[in-house]
Phi, psi and omega in degrees: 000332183276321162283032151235067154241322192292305191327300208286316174307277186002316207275316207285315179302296186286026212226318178260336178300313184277301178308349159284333226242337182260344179285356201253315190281321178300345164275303186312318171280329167314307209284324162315341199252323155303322189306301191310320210270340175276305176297348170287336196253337180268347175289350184281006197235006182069027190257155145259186175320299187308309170316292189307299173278352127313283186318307190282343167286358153278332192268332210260313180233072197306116163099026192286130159295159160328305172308317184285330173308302189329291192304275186329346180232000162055048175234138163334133171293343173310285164343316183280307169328265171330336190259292157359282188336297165317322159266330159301332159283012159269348173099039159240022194196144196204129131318142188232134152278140174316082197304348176257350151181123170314344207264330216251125132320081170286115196286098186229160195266159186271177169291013144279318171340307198278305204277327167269002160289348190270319182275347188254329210274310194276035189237327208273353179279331185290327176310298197284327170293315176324314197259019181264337210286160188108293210281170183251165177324323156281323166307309183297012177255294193303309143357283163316295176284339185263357144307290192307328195248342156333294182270354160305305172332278205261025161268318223261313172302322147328306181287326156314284186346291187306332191261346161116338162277087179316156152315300180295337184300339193264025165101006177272108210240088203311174183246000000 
């Protein structure tokens, strides 16, 4: 009898344990699966995903620096850089200098640019309904902040990480 007293927390940590390892596979397959439905709809246009959600984060927010694309689209800079470039040698995107500081660019599309963030903004709205439709205006909030305290989480678990206070040190023990 006593080793099922020790057992049932046991059962319960790993129970809770699974169910956080499926809300983490249920974001990842969200995000593949948006990933999927956006490259099905931008390949006639020779875009990747990445592309596709730049360009219109330039067409959506005219004269963005880099830094500001990055953050607004909650992508690296490297990521942003490299994918920009890239569209800047297809000639749909062009720097600008900042007239309020010389150091900083502003990122705006040329006029192929333009006209094909205009033919892409209802594939990126249909995208967006898609993966909203069903919830109401309240799921889609609440949707949103447990996303929002999500990625709160585990930047603040980064930032542990970075500062030298390991998982194990908090009692987490590898295997």
């Amino acid at each position: 009898m006593e080793q099922g007293r020790g057992w049932a927390p046991r059962k319960m940590h790993m129970q809770q344990l699974q169910q956080q390892e499926n809300v983490g596979l249920l974001i990842a397959a969200a995000r593949r699966r948006i990933k999927q439905a956006v490259g099905d709809v931008v390949r006639p246009f020779h875009l990747s995903p990445q592309r596709f959600w730049l360009l219109l984060g330039i067409h959506e927010r005219k004269g963005l620096s880099l830094n500001e694309l990055a953050e607004r689209l909650r992508v690296d800079e490297p990521t942003a850089s490299r994918v920009v470039t890239a569209l800047a040698r297809l000639g749909l995107v062009h720097a600008t200098a900042d007239p309020g500081d010389r150091r900083r660019a502003r990122l705006l599309l040329t006029r192929t640019g333009r006209n094909l963030a205009e033919q892409l903004r209802p594939l990126a709205e249909a995208v967006r309904a898609a993966t909203l439709e069903g919830f109401s205006p309240a799921e889609r909030r609440l949707l949103a902040a447990s996303l929002q305290r999500i990625v709160d989480n585990l930047d603040r678990f980064a930032c542990r990480s970075r500062d030298g206070v390991s998982p194990t040190a908090r009692g987490v023990r590898a295997s």
